[in-house]
C-alpha positions in Angstrom: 102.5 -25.1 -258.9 101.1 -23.2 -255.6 101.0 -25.0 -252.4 97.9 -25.9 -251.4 98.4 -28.0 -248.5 100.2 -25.8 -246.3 102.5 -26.7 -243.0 99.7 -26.4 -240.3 100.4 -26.5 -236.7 97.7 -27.0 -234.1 97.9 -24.7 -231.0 102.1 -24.6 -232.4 104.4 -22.8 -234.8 104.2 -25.1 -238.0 108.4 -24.1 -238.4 109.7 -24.5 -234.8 106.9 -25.9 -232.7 106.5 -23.2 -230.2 103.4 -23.1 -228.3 101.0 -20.7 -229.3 97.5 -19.0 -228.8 95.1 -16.8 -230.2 91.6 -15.7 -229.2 88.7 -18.0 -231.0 86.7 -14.4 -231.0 88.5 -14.2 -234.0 88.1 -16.4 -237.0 90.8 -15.7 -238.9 94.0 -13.4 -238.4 97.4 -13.1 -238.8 100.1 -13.8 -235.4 104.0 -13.3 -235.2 105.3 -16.3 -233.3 107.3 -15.1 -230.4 110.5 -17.5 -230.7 111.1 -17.9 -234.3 109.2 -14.2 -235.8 107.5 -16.7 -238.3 104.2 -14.6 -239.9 101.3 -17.2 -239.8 97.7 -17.0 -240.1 96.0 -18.1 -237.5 92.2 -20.1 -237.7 90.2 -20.0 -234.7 92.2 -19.8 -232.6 94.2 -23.2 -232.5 95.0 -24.1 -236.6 98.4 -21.8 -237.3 99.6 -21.8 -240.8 102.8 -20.1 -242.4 102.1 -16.8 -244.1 104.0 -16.3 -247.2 105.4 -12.6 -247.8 102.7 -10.0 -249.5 100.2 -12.7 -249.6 96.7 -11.2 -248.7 93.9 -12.9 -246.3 91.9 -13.9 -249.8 95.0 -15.4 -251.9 96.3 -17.4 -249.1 92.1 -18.8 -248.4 91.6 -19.0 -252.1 94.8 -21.6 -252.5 93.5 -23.6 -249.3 90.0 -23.7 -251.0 90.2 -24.3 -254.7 91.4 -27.9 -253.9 88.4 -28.7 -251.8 85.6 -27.0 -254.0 87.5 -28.4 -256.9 88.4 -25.2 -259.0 91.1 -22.9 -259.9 92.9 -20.6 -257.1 91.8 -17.2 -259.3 88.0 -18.7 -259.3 88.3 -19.5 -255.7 89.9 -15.7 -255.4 87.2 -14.2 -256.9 84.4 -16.1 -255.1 85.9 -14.8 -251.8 86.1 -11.2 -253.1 82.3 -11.5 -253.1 82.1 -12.8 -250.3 80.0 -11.8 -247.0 80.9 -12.1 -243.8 78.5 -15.3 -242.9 79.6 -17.0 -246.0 83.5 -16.4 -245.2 82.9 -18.3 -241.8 81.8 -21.2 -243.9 84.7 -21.2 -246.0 87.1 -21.0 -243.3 84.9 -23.7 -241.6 85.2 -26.2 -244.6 89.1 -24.9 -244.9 89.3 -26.1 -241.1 87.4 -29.3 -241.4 89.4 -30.4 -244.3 93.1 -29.4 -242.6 91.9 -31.2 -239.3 91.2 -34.4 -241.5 94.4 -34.3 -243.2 96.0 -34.5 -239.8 
């Protein structure tokens, strides 16, 4: 079974804790954190999660989303592939929204 409730770290690495930033320009990216090279994703700016190797921007948002639209990760998957830009900032906002609760 995939992991859909990944380690999240807010304004931290979710492995070793080290403080971290990114510009909230962006709304989602990928960072390298400085002390431990851990490859994360990065929401917003402050929400940092740990990137899993060859996993692309749509696989890892597609297994944070089919839990909270209640569907499959390959539906989820393929909704994002057909995705806009305006309706990708929603998803990432209902992604954020739902991590920041389980917090």
């Amino acid at each position: 079974m995939e992991n859909s409730h990944p380690t999240i770290g807010h304004n931290r690495c979710p492995l070793c804790g080290a403080g971290l930033w990114a510009p909230r320009s962006e709304t989602m990216g990928s960072k390298k954190c400085p002390r431990c090279g851990a490859e994360l994703w990065v929401f917003v700016g402050s929400l940092f999660c740990v990137r899993q190797p060859g996993q692309t921007q749509q696989r890892f948002l597609a297994e944070l989303v089919a839990p909270i639209y209640e569907m499959s990760v390959e539906q989820a998957e393929f909704i994002i592939q057909g995705a806009d830009s305006f309706d990708l900032v929603e998803i990432i906002m209902d992604v954020e929204e739902a991590m920041r609760s389980k917090c």
